[in-house]
C-alpha positions in Angstrom: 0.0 0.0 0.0 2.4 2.1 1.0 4.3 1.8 -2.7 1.1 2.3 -4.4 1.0 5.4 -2.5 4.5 6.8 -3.0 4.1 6.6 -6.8 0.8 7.6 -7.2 2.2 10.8 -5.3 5.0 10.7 -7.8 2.9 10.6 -10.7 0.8 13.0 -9.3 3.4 15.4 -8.9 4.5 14.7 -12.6 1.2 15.9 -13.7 1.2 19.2 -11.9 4.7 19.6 -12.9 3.9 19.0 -16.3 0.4 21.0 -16.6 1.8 23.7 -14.6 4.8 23.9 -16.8 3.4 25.1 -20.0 4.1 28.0 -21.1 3.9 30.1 -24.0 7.3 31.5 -24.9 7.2 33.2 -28.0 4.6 34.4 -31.1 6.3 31.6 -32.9 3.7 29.2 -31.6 6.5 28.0 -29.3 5.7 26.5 -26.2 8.2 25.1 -23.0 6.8 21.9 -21.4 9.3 20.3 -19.4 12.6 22.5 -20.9 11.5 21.9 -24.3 10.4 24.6 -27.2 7.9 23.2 -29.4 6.9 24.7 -32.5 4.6 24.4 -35.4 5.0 25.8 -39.0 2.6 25.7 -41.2 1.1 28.4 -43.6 -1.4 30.6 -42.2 -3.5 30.8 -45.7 -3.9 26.7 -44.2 -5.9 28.2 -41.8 -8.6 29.6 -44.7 -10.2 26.2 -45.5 -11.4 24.0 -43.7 -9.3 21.1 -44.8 -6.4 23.1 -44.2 -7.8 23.4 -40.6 -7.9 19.2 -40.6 -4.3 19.7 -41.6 -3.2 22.6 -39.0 -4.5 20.9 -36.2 -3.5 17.8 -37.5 0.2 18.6 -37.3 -0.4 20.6 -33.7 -2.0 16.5 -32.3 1.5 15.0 -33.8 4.0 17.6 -32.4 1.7 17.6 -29.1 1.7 13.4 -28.8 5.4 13.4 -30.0 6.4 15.8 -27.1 4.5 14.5 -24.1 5.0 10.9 -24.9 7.3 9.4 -22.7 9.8 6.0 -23.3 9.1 4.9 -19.6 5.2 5.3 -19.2 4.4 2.0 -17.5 1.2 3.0 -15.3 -2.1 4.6 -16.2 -1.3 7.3 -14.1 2.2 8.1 -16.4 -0.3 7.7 -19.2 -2.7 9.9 -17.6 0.1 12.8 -17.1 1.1 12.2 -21.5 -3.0 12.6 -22.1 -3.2 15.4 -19.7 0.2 17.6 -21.4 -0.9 16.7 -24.9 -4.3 18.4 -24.8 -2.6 21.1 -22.7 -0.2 21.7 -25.4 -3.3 21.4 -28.3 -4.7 24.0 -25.9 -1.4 26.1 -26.0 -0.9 26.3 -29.5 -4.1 27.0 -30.5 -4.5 30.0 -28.5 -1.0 31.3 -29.5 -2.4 31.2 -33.2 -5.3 33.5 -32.2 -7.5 32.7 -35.3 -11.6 32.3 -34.9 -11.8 29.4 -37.2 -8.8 27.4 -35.7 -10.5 27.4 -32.6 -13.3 27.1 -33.5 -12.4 24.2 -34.9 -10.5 23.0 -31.4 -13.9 23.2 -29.5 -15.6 20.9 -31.9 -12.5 18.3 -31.8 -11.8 18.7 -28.1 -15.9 18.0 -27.5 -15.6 15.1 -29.8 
């Protein structure tokens, strides 16, 4: 019991470091989660269709999952904290962009 406990604190932790941690750094859609800069380049005339808005958000999903995935997630709660810092990090970069249709489309994926 007293393992379980340690780790779930652990994990815990993990997740309010990791939540806590992101930040919006620059206009360049970067973003610092756990010392890393994340960005996403894409052209904004993308954002004018709405299958260039599949493809926008598309690419901000795979840099999100690729960035919060971790080698050594072996509990749901680690699993739990990558779920948790990838929609963060959706969240982030979708905001940083600042465009009506973008989140637009965001609201309708996230409630999906």
């Amino acid at each position: 019991m007293t393992h379980f406990f340690n780790t779930a604190t652990k994990t815990l932790a993990a997740i309010a470091l990791i939540g806590g941690s992101l930040a919006l750094t620059t206009p360049a859609f970067a973003v610092s989660g756990a010392s890393k800069k994340v960005s996403v380049n894409f052209d904004k005339s993308e954002l004018e269709t709405t299958e260039g808005l599949a493809k926008v958000y598309a690419k901000f999903e795979e840099t999100a999952a690729k960035n919060c995935s971790r080698a050594d997630s072996n509990t749901v709660l680690d699993r739990v904290a990558e779920g948790v810092c990838t929609r963060r990090l959706i969240r982030d970069l979708v905001r940083d962009v600042d465009h009506a249709d973008l989140t637009a489309y965001y609201e309708m994926k996230k409630s999906t």
